[in-house]
C-alpha positions as CSV (number, residue, x, y, z in Angstrom):
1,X,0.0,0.0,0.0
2,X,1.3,3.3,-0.5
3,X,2.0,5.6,2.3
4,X,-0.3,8.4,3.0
5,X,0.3,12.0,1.9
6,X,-0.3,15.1,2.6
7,X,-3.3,15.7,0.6
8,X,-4.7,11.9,1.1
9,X,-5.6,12.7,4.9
10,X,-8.2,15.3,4.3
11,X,-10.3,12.8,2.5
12,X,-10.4,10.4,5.6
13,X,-13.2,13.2,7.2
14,X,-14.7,14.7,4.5
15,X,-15.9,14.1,0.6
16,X,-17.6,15.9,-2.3
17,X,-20.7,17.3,-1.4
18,X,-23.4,14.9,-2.8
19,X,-25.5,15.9,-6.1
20,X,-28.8,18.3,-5.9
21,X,-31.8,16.7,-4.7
22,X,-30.0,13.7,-3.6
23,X,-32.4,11.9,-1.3
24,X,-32.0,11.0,2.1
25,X,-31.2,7.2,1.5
26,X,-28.4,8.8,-0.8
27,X,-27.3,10.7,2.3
28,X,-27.4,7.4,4.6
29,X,-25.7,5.2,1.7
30,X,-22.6,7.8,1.3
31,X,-22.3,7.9,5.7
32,X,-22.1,4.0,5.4
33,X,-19.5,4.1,2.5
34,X,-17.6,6.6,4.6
35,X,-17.5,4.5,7.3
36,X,-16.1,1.6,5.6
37,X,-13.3,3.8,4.1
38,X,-12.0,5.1,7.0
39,X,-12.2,1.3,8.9
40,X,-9.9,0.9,5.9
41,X,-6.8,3.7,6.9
42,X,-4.4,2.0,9.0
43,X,-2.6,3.3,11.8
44,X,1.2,2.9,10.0
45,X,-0.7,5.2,7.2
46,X,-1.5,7.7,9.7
47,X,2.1,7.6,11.6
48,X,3.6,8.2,8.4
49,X,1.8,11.1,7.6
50,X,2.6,12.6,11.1
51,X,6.0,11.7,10.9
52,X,6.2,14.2,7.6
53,X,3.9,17.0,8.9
54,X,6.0,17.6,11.8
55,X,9.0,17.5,9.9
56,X,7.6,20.3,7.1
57,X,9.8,22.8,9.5
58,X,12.8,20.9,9.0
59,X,12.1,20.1,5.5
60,X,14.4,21.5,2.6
61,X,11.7,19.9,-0.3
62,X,8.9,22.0,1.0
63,X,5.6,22.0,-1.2
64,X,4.0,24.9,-2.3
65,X,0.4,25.4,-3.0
66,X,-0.8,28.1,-4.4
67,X,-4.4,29.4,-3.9
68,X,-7.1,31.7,-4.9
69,X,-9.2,34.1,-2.4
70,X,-11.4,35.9,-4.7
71,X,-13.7,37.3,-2.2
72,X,-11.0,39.5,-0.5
73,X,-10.2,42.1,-2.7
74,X,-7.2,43.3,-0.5
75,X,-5.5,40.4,-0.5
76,X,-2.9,39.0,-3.1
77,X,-5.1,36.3,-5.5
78,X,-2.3,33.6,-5.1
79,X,-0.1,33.1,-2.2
80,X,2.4,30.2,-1.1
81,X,0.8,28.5,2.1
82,X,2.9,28.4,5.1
83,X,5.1,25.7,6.7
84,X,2.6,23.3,8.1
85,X,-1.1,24.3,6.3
86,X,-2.1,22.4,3.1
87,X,-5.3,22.6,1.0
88,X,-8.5,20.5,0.6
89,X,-8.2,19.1,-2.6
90,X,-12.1,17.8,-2.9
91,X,-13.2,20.9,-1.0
92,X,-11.6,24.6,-2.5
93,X,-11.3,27.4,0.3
94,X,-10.7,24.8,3.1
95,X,-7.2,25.0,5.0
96,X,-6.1,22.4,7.2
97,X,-3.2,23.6,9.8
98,X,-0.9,21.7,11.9
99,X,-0.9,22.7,15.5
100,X,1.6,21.2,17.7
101,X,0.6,20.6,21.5
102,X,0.3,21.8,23.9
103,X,-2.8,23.4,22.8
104,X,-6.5,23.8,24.9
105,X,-7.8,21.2,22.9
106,X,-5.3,18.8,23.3
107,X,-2.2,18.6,26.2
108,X,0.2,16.4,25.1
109,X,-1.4,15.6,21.2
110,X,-1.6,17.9,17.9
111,X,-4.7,19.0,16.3
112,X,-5.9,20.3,12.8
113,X,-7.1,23.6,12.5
114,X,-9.8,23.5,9.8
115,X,-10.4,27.5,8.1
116,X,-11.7,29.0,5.2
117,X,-8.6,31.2,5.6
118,X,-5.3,30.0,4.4
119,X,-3.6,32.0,6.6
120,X,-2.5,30.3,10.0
121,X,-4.9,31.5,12.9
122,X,-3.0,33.0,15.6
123,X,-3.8,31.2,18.5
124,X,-6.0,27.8,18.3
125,X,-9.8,29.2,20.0
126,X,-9.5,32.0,17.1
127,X,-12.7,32.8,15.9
128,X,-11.4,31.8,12.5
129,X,-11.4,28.4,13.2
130,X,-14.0,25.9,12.0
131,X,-13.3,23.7,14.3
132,X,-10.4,21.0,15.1
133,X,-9.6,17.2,14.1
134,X,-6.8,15.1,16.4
135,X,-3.5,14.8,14.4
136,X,-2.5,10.8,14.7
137,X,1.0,10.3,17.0
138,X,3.3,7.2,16.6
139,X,2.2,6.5,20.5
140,X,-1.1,5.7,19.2
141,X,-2.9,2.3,18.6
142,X,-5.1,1.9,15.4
143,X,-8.7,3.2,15.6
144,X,-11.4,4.6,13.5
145,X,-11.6,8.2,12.5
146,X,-14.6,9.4,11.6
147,X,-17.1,12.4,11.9
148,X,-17.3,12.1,15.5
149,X,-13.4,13.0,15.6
150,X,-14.4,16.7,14.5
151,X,-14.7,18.8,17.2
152,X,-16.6,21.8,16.3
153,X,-15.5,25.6,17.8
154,X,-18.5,27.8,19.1
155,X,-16.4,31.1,18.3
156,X,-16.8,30.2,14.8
157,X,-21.0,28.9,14.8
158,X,-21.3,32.5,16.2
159,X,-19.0,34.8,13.9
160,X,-21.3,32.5,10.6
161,X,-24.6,33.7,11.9
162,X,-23.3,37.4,12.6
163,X,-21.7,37.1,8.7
164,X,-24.9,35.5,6.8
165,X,-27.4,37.9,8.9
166,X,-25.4,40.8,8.1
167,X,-24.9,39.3,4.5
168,X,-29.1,39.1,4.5
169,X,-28.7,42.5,5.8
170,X,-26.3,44.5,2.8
171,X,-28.7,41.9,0.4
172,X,-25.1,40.3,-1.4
173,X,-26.5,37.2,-2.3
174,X,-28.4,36.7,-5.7
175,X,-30.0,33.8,-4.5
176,X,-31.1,34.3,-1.2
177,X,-32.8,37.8,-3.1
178,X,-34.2,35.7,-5.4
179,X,-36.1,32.8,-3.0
180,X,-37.4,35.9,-1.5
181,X,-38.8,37.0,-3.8
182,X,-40.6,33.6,-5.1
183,X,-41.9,33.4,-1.5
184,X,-43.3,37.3,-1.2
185,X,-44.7,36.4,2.3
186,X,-43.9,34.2,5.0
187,X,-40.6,32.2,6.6
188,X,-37.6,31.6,4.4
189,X,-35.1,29.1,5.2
190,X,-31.0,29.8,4.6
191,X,-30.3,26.0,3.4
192,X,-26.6,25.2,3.6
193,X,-25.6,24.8,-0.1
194,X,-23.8,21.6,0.6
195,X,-27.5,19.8,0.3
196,X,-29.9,22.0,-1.4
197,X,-33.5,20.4,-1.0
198,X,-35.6,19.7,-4.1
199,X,-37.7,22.5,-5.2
200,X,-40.8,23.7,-3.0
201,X,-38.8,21.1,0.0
202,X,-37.6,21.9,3.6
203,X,-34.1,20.6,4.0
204,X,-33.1,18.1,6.5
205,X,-32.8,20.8,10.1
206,X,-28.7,19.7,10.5
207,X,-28.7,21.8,6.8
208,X,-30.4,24.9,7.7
209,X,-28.5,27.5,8.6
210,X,-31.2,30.0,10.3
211,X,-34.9,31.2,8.8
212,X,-36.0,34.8,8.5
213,X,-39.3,36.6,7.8
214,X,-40.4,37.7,4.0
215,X,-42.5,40.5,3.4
216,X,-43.5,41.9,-0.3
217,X,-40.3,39.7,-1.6
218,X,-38.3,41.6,1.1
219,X,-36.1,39.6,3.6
220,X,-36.1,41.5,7.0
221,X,-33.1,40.3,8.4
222,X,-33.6,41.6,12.1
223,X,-36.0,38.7,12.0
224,X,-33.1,36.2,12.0
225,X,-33.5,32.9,13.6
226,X,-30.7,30.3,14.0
227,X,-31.7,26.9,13.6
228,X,-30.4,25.1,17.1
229,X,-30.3,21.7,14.7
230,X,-28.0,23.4,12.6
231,X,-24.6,21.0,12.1
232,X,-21.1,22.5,10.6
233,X,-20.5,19.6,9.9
234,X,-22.0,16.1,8.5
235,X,-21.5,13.4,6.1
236,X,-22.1,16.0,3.2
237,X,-18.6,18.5,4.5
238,X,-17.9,21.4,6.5
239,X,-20.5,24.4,5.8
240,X,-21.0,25.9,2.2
241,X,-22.7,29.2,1.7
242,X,-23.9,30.6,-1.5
243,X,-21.9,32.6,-3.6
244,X,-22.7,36.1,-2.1
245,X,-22.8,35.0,1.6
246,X,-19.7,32.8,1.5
247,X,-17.4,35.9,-0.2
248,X,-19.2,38.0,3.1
249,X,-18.3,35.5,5.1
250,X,-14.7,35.4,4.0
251,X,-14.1,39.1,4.9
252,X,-15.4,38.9,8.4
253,X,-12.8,36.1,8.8
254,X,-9.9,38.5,7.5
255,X,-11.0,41.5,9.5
256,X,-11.4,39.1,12.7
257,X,-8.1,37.4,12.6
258,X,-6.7,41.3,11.7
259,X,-8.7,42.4,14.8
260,X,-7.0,39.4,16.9
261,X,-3.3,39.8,15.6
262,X,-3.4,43.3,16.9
263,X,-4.9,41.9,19.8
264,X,-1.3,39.6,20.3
């Protein structure tokens, strides 16, 4: 078997976002298949790809990887990732990034930092951060990895909802301004675009992000609701806004991990 790289890992948690109006025996089918795979990654697989992250620092034949972040205008539109970050490659604008321990998740073991930001957050509770996934040590005896590894951070669940309902609020998003004005009157839910529902459907609750109030094909987004069932994270991948909302999204990251390097 070949050893693991670098790339290969961030496949062990997360995968393609399914197809539009999949159905929800699709969505128990691909959790199953997921499952199998990861029974599938052993534990030397796993050490190997530890042993090489922590020795990126130490590494002459670093790898570079360049990326794009539209959505910021300030920002240069490729950029080398540091020492110790890498890419999704099923999943662009996801950044994985090697923390050593100690950390506050972790004591003694390193962690993942998942962001939308390629930039390495400055401390591991930044806002910025998705959440966290346990790196693998050569201490450790084989075991599944799986959804239930991902550890979500509340920082970030709270800087999304302040970034879509302010998103809602400016009206960036062609599509949200569009099922708005469809509905004319009533409740509209903000489905997660990683599993939109089939038309004139309610999504599954773990994909809607919050529901606000329409009036004459106006969302009032003071009316914001969070849904409480509302998952970063399922069998489907990490959250994915629509077009306008996600590029909002990505500059109240930048101006939050500004706000807390000044902060240092």
């Amino acid at each position: 078997m070949q050893s693991l790289s670098k790339t290969t890992i961030t496949r062990l948690i997360f995968k393609t976002p399914r197809r539009l109006y999949a159905s929800h025996h699709l969505s128990k089918s691909a959790t199953a298949a997921f499952t199998r795979f990861m029974s599938q990654i052993s534990c030397r697989h796993r050490q190997e790809f530890f042993r090489k992250t922590s020795a990126l620092k130490h590494d002459s034949l670093h790898h570079s990887f360049s990326i794009s972040v539209a959505s910021s205008t300030e920002r240069q539109p490729e950029q080398e990732l540091p020492f110790g970050t890498f890419a999704d490659p099923t999943r662009p604008g996801l950044f994985y990034h090697f923390l050593e321990p100690p950390t506050s998740i972790s004591p003694d073991s390193p962690v993942y930092a998942l962001s939308f930001l390629p930039a390495a957050p400055p401390n591991p509770e930044s806002s910025t951060v998705i959440g966290w996934l346990p790196a693998s040590t050569n201490n450790e005896v084989e075991q599944e990895a799986g959804l239930n590894d991902f550890k979500e951070n509340p920082k970030f669940r709270q800087l999304l909802h302040d970034a879509v309902k302010d998103g809602l609020q400016l009206d960036v998003d062609d599509i949200q301004r569009n099922g708005a004005l469809q509905i004319q009157q009533g409740w509209m839910h903000i489905h997660d675009d990683r599993n939109i529902p089939a038309l004139g459907r309610i999504g599954d609750p773990d994909d809607i992000l919050a529901s606000v109030l329409v009036e004459d094909g106006k969302i009032l987004a003071d009316t914001y609701q969070p849904m409480p069932a509302y998952r970063i994270c399922t069998s489907d991948g990490i959250t994915q806004l629509t077009e306008g909302l996600s590029g909002h999204l990505q500059k109240f990251l930048w101006q939050h991990l500004d706000s807390e390097r000044k902060r240092m």
